[in-house]
N, CA, C and O of each residue as an XYZ file, in Angstrom:
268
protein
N      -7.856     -0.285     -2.605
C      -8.923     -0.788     -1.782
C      -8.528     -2.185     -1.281
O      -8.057     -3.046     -2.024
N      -8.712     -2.319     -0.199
C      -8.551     -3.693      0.733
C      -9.596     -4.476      0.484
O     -10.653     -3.989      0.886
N      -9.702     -5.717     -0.135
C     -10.491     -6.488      0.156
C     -10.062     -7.829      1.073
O      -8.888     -8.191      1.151
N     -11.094     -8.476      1.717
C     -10.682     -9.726      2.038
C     -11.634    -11.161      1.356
O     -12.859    -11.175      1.237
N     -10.775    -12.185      1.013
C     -11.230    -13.250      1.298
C     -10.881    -14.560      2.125
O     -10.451    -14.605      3.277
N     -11.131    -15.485      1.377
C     -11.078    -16.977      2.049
C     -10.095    -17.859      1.361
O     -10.181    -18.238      0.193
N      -8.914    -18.218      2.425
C      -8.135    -18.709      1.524
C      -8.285    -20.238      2.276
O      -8.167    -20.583      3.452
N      -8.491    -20.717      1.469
C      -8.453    -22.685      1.436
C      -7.514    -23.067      0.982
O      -7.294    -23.054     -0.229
N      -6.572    -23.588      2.033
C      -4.956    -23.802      1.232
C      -4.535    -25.811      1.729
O      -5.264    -26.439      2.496
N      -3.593    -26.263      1.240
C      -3.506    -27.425      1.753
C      -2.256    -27.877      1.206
O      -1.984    -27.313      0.147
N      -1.383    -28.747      1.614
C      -0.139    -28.927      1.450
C       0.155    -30.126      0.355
O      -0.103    -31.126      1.024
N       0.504    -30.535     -0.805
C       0.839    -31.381     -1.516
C       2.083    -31.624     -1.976
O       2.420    -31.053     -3.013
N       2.862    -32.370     -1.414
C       4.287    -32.965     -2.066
C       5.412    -31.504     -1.758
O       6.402    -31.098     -2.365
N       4.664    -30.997     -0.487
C       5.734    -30.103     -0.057
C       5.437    -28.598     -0.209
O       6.011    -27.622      0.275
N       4.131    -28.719     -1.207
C       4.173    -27.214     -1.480
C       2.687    -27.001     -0.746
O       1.995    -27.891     -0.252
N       2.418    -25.705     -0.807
C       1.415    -25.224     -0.045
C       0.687    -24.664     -1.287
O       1.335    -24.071     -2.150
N      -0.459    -24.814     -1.380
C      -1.687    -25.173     -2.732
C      -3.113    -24.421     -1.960
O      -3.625    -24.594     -0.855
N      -3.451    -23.525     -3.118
C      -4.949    -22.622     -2.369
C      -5.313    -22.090     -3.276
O      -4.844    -22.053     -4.413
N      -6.610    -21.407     -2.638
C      -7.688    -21.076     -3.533
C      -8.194    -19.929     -3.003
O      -8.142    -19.911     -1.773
N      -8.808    -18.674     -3.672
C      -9.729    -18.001     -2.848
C     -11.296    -18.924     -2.707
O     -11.462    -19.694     -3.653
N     -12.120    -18.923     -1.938
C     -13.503    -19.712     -1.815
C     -14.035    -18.742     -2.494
O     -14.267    -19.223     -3.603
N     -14.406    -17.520     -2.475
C     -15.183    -16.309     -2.885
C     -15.080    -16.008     -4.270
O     -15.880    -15.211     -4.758
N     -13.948    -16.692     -5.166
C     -13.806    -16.309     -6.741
C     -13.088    -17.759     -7.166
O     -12.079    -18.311     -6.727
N     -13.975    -18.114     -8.137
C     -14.067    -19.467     -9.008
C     -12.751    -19.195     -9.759
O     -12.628    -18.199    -10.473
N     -11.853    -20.021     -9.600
C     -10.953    -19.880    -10.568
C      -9.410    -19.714     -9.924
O      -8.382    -20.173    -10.422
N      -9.511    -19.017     -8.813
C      -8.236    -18.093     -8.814
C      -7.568    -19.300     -7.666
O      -8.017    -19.374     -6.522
N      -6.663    -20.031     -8.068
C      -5.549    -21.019     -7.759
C      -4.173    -20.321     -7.691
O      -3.805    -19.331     -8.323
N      -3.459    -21.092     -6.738
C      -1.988    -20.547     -6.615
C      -1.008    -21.759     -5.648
O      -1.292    -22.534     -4.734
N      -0.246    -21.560     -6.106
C       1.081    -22.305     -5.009
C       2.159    -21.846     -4.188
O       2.017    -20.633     -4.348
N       3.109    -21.967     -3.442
C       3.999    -21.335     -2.876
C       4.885    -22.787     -2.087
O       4.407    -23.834     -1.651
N       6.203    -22.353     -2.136
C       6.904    -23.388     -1.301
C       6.835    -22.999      0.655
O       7.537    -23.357      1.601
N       5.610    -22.111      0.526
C       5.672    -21.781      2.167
C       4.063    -20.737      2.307
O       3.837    -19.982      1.362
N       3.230    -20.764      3.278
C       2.294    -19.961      3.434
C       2.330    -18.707      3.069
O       1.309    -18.220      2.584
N       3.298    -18.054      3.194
C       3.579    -16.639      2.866
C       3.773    -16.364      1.381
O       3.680    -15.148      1.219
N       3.948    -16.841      0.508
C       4.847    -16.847     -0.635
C       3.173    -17.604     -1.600
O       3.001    -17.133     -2.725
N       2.483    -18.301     -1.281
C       1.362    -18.912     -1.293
C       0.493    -17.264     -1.214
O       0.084    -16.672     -2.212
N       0.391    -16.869     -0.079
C      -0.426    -15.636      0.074
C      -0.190    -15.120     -1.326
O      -0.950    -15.225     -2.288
N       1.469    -14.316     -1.249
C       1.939    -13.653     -2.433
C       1.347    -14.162     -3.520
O       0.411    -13.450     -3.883
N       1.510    -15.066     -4.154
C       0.915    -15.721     -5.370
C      -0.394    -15.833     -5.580
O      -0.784    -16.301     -6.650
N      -1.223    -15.457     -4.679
C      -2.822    -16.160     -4.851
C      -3.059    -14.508     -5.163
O      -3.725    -14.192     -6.149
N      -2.530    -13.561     -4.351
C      -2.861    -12.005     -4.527
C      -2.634    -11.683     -5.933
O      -3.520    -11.133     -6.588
N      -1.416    -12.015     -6.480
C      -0.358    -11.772     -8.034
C      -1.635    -12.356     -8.771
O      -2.161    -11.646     -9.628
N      -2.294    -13.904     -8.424
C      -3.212    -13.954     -9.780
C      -4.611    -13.658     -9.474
O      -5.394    -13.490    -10.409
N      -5.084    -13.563     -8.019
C      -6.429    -12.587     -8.303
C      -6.190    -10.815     -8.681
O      -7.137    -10.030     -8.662
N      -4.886    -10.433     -8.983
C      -4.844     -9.399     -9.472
C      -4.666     -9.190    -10.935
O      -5.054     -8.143    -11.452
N      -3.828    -10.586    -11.959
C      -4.146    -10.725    -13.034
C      -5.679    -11.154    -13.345
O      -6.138    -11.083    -14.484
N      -6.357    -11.562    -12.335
C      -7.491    -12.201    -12.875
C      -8.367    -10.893    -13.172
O      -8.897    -10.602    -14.244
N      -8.387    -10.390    -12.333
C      -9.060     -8.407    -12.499
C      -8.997     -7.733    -13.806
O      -9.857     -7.337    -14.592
N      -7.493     -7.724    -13.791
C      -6.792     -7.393    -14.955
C      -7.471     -7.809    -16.173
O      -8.213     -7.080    -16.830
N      -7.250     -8.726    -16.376
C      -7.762     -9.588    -17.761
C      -9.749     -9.487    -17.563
O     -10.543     -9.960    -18.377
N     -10.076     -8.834    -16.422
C     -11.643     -9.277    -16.738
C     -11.958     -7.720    -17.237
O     -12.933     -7.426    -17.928
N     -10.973     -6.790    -16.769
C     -11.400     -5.401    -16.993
C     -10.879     -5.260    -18.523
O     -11.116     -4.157    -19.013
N     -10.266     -6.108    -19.291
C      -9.820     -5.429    -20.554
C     -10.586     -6.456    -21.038
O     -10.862     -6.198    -22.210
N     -11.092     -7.568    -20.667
C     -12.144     -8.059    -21.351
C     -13.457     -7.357    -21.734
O     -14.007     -7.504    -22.826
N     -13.929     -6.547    -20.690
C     -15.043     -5.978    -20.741
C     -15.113     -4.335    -21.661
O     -16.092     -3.722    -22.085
N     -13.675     -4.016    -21.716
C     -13.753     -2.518    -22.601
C     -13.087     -3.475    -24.147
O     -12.198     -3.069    -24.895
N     -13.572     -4.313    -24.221
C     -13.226     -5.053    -25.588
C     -14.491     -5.947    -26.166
O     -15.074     -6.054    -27.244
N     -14.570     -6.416    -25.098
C     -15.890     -6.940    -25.618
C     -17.362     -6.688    -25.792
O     -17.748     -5.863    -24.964
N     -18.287     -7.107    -26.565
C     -19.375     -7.154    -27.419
C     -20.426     -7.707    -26.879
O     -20.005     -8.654    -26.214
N     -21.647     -7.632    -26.791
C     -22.671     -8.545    -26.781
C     -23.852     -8.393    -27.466
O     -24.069     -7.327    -28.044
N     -24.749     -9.404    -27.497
C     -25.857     -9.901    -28.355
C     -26.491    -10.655    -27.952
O     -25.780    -11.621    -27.675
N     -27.750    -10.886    -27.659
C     -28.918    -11.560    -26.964
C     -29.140    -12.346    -28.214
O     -29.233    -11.892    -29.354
N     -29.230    -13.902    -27.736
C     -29.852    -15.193    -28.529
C     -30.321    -15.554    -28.065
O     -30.323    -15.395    -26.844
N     -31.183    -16.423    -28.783
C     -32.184    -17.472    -27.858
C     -31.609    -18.993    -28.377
O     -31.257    -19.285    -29.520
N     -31.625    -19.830    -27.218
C     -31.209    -20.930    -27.057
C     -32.739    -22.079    -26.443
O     -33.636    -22.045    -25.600
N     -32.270    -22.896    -27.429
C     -33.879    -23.929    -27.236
C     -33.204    -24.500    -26.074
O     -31.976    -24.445    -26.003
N     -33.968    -25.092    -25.074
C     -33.998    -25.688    -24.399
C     -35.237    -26.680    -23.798
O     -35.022    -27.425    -22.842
């Protein structure tokens, strides 16, 4: 499945530095826009990864928290 997002990228000390806007977390680098793309795809695809074996592993339990 194709998805798209938003890539917010910006250049620091040579390298090209981004983010998807649409998912908290998922950072990447590349020495060129293209290679930047590559890398941001590689870890919003580990990020999947790791949330789907989180979820057939993990547990939950309702607490109450004072506030």
């Amino acid at each position: 499945m194709l998805r798209h997002f938003t890539l917010e990228y910006w250049i620091d000390d040579d390298w090209y530095v981004g983010r998807l806007k649409e998912v908290p977390g998922v950072f990447s680098q590349g020495e060129s826009l293209e290679e930047l793309e590559e890398n941001i795809s590689d870890a919003y695809r580990l990020m999947v990864e790791a949330e789907i074996l989180h979820r057939t592993m993990a547990q939950t339990k309702e607490i109450g928290i004072e506030v």
